[in-house]
C-alpha positions as CSV (number, residue, x, y, z in Angstrom):
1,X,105.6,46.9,187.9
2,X,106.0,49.0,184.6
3,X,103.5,51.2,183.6
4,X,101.9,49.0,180.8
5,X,101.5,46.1,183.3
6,X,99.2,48.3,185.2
7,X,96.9,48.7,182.2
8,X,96.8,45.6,180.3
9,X,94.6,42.3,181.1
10,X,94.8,39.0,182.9
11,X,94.8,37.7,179.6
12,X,97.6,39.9,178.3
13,X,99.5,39.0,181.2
14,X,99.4,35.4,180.9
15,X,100.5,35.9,176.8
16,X,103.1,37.7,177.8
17,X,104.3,35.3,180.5
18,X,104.0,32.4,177.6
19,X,106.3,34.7,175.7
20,X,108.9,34.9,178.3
21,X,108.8,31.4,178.9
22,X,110.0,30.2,175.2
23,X,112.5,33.0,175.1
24,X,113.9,31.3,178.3
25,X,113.6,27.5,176.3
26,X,116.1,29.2,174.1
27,X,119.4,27.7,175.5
28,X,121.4,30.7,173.8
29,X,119.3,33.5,175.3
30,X,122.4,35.7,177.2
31,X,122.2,35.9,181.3
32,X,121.4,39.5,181.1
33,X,118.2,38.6,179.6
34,X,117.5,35.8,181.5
35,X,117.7,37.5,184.5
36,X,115.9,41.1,182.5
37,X,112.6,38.4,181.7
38,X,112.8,36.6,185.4
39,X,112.1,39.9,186.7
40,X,109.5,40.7,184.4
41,X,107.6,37.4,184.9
42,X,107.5,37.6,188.8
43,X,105.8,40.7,188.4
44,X,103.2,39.6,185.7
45,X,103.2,36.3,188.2
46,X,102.5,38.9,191.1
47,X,99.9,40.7,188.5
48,X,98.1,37.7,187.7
49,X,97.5,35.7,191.1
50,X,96.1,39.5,192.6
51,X,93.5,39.2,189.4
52,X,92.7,35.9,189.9
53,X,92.6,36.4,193.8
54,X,89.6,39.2,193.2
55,X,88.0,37.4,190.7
56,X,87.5,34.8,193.3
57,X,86.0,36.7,195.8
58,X,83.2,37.9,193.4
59,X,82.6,34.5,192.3
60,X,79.1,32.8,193.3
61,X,78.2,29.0,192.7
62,X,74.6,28.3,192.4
63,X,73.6,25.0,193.9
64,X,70.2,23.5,194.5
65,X,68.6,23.3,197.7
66,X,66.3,20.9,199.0
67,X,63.2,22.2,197.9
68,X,65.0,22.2,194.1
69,X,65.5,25.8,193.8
70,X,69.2,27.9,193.2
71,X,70.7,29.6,195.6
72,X,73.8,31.2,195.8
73,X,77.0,29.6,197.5
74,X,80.2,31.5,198.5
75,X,83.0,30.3,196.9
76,X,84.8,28.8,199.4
77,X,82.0,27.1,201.2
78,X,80.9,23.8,199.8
């Protein structure tokens, strides 16, 4: 991963992996390119999934107990 991948967002990731993906719609888009933005998308893939991955572990639900009141639930319990 490139130095600006290490700084921008989940959401400037995601842009930029919309990007690459309508270049590569482009039929005439030469195979050195195609294989230049590949690259670059499995490591914004790679990027994104490890953000969304933390983001999930400091995710809490809040669901109502018995007696009516919130408590907190870990993400991956139901």
């Amino acid at each position: 991963m490139d130095k600006n991948q290490t700084n921008q967002t989940y959401e400037q990731a995601l842009a930029r992996l919309q990007e690459i993906a309508q270049t590569l719609e482009n039929s005439e888009t030469p195979l050195t390119k195609v294989m230049e933005l590949y690259k670059e998308s499995m490591d914004l893939f790679v990027f994104c999934k490890e953000k969304l991955d933390s983001f999930e572990g400091e995710v809490a639900l809040l669901r109502k107990n018995a007696e009516g009141n919130f408590e907190k639930d870990s993400w991956n319990e139901n």
